[in-house]
CHARMM internal coordinates of N, CA and C (Angstrom, degrees):
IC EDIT
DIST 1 N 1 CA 1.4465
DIST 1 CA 1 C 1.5272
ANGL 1 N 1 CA 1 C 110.92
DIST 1 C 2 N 1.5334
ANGL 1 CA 1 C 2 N 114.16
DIHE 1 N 1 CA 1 C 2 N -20.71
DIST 2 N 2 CA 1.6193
ANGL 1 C 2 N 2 CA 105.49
DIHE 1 CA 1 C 2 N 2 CA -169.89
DIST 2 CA 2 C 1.7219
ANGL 2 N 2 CA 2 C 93.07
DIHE 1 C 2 N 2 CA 2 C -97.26
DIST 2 C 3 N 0.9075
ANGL 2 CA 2 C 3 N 127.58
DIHE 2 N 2 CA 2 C 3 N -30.95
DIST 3 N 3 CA 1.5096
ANGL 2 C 3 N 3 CA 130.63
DIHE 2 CA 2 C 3 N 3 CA 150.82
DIST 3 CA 3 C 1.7002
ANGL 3 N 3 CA 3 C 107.05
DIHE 2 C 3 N 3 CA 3 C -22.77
DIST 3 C 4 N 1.3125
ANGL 3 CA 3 C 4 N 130.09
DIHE 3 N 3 CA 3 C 4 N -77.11
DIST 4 N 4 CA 1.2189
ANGL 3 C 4 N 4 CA 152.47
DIHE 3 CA 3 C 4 N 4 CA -146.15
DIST 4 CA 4 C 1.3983
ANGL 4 N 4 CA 4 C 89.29
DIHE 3 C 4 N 4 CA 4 C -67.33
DIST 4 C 5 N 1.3311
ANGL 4 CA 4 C 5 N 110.59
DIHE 4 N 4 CA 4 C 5 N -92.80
DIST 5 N 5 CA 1.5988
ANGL 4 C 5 N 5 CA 123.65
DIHE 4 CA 4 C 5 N 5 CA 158.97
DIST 5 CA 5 C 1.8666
ANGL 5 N 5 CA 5 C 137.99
DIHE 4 C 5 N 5 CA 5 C -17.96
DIST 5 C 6 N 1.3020
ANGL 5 CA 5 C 6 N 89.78
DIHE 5 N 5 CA 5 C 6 N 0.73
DIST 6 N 6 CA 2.0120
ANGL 5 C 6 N 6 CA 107.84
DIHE 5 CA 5 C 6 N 6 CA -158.51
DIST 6 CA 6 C 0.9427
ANGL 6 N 6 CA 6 C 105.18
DIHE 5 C 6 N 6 CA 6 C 10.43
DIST 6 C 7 N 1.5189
ANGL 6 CA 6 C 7 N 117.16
DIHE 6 N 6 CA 6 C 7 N 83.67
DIST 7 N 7 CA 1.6319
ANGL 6 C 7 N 7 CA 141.31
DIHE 6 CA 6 C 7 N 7 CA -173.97
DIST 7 CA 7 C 1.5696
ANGL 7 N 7 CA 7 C 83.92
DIHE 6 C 7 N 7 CA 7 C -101.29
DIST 7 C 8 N 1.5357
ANGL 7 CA 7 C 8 N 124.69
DIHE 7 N 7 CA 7 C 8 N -26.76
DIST 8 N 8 CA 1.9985
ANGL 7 C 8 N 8 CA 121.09
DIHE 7 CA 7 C 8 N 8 CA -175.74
DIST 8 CA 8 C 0.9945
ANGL 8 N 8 CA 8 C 85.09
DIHE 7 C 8 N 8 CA 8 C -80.87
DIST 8 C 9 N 1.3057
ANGL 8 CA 8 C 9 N 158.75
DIHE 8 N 8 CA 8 C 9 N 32.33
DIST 9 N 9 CA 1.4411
ANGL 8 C 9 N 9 CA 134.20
DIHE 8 CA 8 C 9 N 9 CA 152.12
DIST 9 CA 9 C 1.4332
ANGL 9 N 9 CA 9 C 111.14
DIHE 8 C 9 N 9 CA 9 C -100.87
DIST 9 C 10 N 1.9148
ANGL 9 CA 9 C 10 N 109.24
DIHE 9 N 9 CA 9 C 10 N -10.65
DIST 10 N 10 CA 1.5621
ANGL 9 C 10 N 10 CA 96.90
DIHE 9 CA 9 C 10 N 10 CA 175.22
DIST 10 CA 10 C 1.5298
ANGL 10 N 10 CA 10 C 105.03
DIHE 9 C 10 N 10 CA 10 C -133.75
DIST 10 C 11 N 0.9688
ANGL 10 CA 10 C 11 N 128.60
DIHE 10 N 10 CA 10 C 11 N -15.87
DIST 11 N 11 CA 1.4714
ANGL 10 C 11 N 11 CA 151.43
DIHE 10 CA 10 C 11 N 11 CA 148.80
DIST 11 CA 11 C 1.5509
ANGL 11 N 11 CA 11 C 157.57
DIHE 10 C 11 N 11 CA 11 C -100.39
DIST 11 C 12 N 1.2277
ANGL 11 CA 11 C 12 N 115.86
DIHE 11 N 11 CA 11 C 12 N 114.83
DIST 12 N 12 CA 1.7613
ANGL 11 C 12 N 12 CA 97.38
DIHE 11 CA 11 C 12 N 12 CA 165.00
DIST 12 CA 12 C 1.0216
ANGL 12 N 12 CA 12 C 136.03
DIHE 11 C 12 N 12 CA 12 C -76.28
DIST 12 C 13 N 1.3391
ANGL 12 CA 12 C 13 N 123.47
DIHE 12 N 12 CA 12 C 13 N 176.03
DIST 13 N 13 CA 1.4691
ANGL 12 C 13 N 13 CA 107.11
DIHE 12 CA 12 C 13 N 13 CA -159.75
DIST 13 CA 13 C 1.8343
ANGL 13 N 13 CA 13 C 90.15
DIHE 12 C 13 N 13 CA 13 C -74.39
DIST 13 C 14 N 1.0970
ANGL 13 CA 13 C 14 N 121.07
DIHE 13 N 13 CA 13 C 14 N -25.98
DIST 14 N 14 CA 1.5331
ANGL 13 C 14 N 14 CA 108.76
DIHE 13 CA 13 C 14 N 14 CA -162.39
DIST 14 CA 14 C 1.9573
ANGL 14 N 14 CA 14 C 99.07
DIHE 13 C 14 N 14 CA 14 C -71.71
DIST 14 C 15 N 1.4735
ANGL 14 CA 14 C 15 N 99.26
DIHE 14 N 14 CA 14 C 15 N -31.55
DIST 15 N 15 CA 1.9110
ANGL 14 C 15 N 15 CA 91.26
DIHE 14 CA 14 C 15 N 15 CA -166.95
DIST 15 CA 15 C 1.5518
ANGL 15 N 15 CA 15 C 97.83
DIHE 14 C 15 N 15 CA 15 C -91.71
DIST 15 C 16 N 1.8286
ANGL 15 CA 15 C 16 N 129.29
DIHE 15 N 15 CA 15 C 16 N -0.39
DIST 16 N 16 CA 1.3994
ANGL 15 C 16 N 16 CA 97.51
DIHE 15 CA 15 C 16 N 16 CA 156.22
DIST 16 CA 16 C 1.5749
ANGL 16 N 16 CA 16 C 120.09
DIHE 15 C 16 N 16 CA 16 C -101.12
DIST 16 C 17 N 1.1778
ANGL 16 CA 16 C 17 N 125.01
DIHE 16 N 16 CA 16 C 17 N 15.01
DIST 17 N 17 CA 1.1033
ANGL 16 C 17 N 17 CA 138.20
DIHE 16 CA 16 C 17 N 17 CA 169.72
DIST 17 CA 17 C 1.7815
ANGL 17 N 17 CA 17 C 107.33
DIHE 16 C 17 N 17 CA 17 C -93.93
DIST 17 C 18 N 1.2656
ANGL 17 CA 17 C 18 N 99.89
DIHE 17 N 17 CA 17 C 18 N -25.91
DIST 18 N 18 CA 2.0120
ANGL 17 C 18 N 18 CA 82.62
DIHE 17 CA 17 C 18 N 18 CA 173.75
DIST 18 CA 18 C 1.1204
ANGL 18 N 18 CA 18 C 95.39
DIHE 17 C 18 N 18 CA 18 C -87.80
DIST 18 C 19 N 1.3805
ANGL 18 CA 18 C 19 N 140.80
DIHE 18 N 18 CA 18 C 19 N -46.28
DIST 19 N 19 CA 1.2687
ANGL 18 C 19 N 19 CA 126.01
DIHE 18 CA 18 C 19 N 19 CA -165.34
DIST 19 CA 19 C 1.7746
ANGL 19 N 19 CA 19 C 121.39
DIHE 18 C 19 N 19 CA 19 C -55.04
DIST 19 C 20 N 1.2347
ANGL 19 CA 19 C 20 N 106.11
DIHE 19 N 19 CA 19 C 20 N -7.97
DIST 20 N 20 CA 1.4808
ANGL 19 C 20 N 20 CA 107.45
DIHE 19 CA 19 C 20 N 20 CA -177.75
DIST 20 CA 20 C 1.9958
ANGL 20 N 20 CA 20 C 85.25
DIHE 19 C 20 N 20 CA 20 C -113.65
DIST 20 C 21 N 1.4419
ANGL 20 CA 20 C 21 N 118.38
DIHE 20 N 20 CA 20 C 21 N -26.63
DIST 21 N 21 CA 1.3379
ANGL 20 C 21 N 21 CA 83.26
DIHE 20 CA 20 C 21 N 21 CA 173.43
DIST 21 CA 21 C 1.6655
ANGL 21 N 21 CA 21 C 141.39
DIHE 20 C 21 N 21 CA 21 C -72.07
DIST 21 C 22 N 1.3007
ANGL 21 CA 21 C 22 N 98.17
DIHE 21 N 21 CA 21 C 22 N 9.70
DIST 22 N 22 CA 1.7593
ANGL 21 C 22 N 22 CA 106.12
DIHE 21 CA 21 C 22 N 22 CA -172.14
DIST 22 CA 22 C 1.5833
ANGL 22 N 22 CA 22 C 92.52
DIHE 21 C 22 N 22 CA 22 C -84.56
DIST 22 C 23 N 1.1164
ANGL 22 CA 22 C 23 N 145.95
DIHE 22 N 22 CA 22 C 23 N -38.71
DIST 23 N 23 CA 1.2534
ANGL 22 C 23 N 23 CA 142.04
DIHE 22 CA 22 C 23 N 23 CA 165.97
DIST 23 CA 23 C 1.8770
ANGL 23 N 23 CA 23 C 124.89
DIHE 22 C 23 N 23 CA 23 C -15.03
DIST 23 C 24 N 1.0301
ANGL 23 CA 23 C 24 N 98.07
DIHE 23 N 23 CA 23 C 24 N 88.30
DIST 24 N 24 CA 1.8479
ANGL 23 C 24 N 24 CA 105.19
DIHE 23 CA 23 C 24 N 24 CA -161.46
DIST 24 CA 24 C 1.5128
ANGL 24 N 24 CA 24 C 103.98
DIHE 23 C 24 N 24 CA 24 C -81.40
DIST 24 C 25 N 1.3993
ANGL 24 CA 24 C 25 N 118.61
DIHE 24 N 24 CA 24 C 25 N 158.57
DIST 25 N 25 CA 1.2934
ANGL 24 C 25 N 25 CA 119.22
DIHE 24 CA 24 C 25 N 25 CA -167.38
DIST 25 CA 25 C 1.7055
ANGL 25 N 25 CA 25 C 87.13
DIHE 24 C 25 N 25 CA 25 C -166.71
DIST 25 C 26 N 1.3611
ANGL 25 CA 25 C 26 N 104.99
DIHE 25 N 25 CA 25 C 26 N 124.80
DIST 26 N 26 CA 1.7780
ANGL 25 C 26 N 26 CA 123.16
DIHE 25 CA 25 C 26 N 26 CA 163.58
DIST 26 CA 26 C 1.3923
ANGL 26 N 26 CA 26 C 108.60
DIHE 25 C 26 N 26 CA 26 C -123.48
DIST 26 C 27 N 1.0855
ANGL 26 CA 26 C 27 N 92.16
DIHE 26 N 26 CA 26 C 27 N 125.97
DIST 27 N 27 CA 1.6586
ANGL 26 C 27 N 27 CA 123.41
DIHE 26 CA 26 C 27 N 27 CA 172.65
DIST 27 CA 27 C 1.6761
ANGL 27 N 27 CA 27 C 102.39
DIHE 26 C 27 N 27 CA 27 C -99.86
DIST 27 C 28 N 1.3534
ANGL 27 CA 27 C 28 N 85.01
DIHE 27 N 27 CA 27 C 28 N 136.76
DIST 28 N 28 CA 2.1644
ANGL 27 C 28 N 28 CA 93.03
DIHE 27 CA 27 C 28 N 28 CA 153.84
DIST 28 CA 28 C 1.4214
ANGL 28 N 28 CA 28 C 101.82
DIHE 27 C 28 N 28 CA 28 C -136.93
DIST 28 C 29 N 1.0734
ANGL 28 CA 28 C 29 N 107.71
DIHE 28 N 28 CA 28 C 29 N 173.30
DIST 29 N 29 CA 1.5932
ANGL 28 C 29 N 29 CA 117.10
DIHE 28 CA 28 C 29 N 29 CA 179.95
DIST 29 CA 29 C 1.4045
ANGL 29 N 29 CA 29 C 106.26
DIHE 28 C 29 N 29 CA 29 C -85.58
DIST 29 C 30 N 1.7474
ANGL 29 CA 29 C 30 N 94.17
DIHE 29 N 29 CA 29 C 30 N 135.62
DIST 30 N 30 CA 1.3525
ANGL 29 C 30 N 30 CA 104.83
DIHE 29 CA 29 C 30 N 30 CA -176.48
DIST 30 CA 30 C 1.4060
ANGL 30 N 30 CA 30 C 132.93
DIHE 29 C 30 N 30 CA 30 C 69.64
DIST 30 C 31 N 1.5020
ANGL 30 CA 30 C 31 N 95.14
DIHE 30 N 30 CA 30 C 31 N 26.30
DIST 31 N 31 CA 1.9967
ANGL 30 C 31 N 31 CA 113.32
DIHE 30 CA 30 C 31 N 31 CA -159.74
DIST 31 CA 31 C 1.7614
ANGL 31 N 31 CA 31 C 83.95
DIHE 30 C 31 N 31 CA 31 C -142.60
DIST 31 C 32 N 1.3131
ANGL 31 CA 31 C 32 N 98.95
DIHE 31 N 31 CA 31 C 32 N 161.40
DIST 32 N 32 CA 1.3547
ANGL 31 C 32 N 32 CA 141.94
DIHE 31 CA 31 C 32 N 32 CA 161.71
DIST 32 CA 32 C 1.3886
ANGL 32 N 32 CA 32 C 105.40
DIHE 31 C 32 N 32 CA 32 C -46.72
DIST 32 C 33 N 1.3757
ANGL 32 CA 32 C 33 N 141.49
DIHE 32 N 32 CA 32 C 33 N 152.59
DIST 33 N 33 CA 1.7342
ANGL 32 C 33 N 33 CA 147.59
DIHE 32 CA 32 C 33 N 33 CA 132.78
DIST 33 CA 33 C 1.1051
ANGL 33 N 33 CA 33 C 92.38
DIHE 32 C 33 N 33 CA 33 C -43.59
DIST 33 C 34 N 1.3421
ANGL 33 CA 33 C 34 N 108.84
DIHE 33 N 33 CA 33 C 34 N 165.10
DIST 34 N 34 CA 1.6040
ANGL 33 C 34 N 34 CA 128.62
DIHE 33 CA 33 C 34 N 34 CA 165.66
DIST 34 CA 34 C 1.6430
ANGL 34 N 34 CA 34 C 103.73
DIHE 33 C 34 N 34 CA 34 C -158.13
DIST 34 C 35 N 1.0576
ANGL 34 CA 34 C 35 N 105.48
DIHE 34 N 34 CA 34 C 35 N 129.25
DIST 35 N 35 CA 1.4811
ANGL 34 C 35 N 35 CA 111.03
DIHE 34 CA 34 C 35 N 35 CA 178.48
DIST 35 CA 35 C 1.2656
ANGL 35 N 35 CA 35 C 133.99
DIHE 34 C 35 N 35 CA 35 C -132.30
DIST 35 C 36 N 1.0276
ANGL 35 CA 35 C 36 N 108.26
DIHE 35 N 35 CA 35 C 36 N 149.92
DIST 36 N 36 CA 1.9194
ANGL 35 C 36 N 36 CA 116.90
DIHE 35 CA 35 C 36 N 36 CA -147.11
DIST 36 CA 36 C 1.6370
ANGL 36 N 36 CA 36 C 93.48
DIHE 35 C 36 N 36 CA 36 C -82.49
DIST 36 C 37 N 1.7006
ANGL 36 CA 36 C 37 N 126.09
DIHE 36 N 36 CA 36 C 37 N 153.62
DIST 37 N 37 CA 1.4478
ANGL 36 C 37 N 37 CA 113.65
DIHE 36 CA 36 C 37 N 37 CA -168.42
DIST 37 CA 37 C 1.0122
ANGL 37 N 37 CA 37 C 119.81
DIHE 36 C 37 N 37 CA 37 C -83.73
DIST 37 C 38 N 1.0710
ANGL 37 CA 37 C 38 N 118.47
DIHE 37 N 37 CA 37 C 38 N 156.80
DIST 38 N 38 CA 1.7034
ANGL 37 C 38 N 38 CA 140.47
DIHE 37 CA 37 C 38 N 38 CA -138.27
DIST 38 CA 38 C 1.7584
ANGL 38 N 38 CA 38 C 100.06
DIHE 37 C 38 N 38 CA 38 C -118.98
DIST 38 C 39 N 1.5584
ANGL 38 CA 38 C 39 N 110.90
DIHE 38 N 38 CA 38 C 39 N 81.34
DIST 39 N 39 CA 1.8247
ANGL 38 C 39 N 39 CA 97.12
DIHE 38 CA 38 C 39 N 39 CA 172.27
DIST 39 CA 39 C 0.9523
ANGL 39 N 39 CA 39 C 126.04
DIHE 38 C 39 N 39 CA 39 C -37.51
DIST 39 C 40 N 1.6431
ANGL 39 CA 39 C 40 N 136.33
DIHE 39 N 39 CA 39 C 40 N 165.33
DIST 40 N 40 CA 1.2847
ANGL 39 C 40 N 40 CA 166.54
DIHE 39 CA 39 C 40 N 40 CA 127.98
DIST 40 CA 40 C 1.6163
ANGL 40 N 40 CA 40 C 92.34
DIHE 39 C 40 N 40 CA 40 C -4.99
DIST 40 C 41 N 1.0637
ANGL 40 CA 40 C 41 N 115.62
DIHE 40 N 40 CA 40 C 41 N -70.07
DIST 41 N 41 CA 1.3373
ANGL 40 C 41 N 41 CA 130.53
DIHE 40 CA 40 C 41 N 41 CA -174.44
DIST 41 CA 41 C 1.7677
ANGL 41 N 41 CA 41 C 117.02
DIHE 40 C 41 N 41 CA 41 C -53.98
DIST 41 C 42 N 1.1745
ANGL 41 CA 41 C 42 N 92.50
DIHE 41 N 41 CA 41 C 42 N -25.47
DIST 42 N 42 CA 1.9193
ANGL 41 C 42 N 42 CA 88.47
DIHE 41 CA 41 C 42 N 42 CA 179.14
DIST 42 CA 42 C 1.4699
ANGL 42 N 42 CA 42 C 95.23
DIHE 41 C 42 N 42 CA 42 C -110.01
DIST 42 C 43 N 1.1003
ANGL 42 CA 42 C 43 N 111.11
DIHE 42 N 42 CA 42 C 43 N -12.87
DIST 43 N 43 CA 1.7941
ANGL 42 C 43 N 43 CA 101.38
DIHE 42 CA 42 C 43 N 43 CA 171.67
DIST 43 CA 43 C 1.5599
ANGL 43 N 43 CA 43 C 118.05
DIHE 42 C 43 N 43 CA 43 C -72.12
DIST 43 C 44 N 1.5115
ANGL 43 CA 43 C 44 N 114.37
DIHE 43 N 43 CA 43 C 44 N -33.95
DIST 44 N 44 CA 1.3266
ANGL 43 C 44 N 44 CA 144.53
DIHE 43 CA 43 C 44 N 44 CA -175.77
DIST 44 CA 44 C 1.9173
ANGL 44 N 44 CA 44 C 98.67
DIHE 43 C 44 N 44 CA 44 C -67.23
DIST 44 C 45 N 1.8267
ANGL 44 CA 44 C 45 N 108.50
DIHE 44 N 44 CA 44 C 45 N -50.41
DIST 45 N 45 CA 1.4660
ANGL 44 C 45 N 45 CA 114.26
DIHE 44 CA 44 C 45 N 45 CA 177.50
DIST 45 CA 45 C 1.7971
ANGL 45 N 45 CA 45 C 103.95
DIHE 44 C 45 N 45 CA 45 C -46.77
DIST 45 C 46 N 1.6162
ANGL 45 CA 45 C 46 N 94.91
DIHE 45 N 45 CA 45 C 46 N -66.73
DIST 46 N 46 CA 1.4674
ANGL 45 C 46 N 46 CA 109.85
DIHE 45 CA 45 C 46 N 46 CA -155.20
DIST 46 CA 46 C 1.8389
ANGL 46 N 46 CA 46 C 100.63
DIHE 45 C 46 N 46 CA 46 C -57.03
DIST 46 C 47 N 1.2484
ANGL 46 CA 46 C 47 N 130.16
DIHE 46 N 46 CA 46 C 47 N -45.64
DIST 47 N 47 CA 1.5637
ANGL 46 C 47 N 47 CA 134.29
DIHE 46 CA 46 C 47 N 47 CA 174.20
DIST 47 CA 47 C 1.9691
ANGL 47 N 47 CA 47 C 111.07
DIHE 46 C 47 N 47 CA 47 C -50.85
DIST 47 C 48 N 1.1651
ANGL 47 CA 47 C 48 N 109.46
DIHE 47 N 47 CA 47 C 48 N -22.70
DIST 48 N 48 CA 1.1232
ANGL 47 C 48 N 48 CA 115.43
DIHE 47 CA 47 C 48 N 48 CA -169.63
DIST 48 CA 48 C 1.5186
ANGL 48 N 48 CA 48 C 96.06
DIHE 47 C 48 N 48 CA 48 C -81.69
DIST 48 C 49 N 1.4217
ANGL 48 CA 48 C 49 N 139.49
DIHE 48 N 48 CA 48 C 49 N -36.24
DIST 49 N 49 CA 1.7108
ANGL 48 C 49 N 49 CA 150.75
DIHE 48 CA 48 C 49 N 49 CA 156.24
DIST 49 CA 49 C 1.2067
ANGL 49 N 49 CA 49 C 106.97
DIHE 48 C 49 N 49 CA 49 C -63.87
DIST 49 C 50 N 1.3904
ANGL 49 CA 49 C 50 N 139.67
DIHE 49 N 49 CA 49 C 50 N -29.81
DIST 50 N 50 CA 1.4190
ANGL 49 C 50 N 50 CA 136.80
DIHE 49 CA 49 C 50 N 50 CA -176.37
DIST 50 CA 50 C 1.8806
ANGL 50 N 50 CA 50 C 100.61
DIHE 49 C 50 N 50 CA 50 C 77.70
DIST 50 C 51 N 1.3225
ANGL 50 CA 50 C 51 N 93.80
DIHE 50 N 50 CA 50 C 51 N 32.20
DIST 51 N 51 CA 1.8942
ANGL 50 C 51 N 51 CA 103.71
DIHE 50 CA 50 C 51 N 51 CA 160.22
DIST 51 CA 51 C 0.9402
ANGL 51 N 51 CA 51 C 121.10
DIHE 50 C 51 N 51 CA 51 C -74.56
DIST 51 C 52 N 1.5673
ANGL 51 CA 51 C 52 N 132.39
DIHE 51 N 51 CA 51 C 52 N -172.28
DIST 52 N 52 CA 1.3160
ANGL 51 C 52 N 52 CA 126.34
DIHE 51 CA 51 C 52 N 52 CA 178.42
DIST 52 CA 52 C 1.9669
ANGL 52 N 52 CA 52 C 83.30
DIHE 51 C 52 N 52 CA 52 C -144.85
DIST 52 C 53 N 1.2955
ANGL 52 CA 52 C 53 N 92.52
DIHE 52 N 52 CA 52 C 53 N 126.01
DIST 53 N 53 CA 1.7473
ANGL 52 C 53 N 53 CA 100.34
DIHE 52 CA 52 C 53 N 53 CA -167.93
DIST 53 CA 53 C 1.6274
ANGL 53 N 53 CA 53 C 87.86
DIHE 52 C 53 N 53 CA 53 C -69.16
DIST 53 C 54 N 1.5573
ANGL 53 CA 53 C 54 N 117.05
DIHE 53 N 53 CA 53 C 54 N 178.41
DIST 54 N 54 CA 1.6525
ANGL 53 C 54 N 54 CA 140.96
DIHE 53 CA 53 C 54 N 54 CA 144.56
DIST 54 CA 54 C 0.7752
ANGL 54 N 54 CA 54 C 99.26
DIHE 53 C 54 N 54 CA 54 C -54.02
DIST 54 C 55 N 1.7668
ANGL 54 CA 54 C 55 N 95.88
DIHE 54 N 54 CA 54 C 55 N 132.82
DIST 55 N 55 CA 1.7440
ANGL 54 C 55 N 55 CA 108.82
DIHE 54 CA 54 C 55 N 55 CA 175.51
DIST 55 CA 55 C 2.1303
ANGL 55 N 55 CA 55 C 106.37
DIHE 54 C 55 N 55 CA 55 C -77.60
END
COOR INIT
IC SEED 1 N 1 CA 1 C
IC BUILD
């Protein structure tokens, strides 16, 4: 898919996969996710898959 997309013209698979891995998320038991904010830039990643980022 990053083929299709010429996602190799600005990324490897390893640096677009960290860039969405800094994305923090705490859990407690018996609670909601909560997630740490999500740049412009990983919203832009995740739309490029037709994902739907963390709210």
């Amino acid at each position: 898919m990053m083929n299709e997309r010429h996602l190799f013209r600005k990324y490897t698979t390893d640096e677009f996969l960290d860039e969405l891995d800094i994305i923090e998320c705490y859990r407690e038991p018996k609670r909601k996710a909560v997630y740490g904010e999500v740049t412009q830039k990983q919203n832009d990643l995740y739309a490029y898959f037709n994902v739907t980022p963390p709210p």
